[in-house]
C-alpha positions in Angstrom: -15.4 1.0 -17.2 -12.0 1.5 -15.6 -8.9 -0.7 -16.2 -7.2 -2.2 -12.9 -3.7 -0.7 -12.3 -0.4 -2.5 -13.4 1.4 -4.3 -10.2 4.4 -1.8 -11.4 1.9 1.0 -10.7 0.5 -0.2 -7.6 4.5 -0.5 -6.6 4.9 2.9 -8.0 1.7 4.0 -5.6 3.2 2.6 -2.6 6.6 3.9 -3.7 5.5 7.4 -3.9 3.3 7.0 -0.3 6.1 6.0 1.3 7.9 9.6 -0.1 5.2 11.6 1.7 3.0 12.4 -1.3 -0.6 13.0 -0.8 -3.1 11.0 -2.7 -3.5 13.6 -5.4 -0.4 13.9 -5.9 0.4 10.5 -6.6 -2.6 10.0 -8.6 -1.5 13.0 -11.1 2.1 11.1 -11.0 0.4 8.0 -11.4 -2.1 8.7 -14.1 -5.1 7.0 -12.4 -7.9 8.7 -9.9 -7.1 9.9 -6.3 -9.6 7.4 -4.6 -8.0 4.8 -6.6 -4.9 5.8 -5.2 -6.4 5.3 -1.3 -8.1 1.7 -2.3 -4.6 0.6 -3.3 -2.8 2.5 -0.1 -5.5 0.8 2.4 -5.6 -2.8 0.5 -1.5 -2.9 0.7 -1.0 -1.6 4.0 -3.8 -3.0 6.1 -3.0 -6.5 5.7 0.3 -6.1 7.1 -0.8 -4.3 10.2 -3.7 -7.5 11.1 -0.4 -10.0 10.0 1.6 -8.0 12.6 -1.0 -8.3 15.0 -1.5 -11.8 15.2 2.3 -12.9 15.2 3.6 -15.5 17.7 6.3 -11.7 18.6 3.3 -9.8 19.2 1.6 -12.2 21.4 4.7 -12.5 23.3 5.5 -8.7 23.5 2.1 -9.1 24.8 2.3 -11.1 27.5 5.7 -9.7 28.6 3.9 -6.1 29.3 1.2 -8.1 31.1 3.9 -9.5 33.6 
């Protein structure tokens, strides 16, 4: 059974992503598997992109290149 990464860890993940390291990379860094290393990429970057997307400043960004 695996153990769920620290939120230190997970920062760490994010920290080292943000550096340019590949997913391997960080994982060996890390101490925890590669594709553990992309569930934690995709679950902390995707729900900023859909929060981004439905902001009142992208609807009006929106609208303003419709006009």
């Amino acid at each position: 059974m695996s153990k769920r990464l620290s939120t230190i860890a997970r920062q760490e993940v994010l920290r080292l992503a943000a550096q340019g390291l590949g997913d391997g990379e960080i994982a060996v860094r890390v101490g925890c598997s590669r594709p553990t290393v992309a569930r934690v990429r995709a679950r902390e970057t995707l729900p900023v992109f859909q929060q981004m997307a439905k902001s009142p400043a992208t609807e009006q960004i929106k609208l303003q290149v419709l006009l």
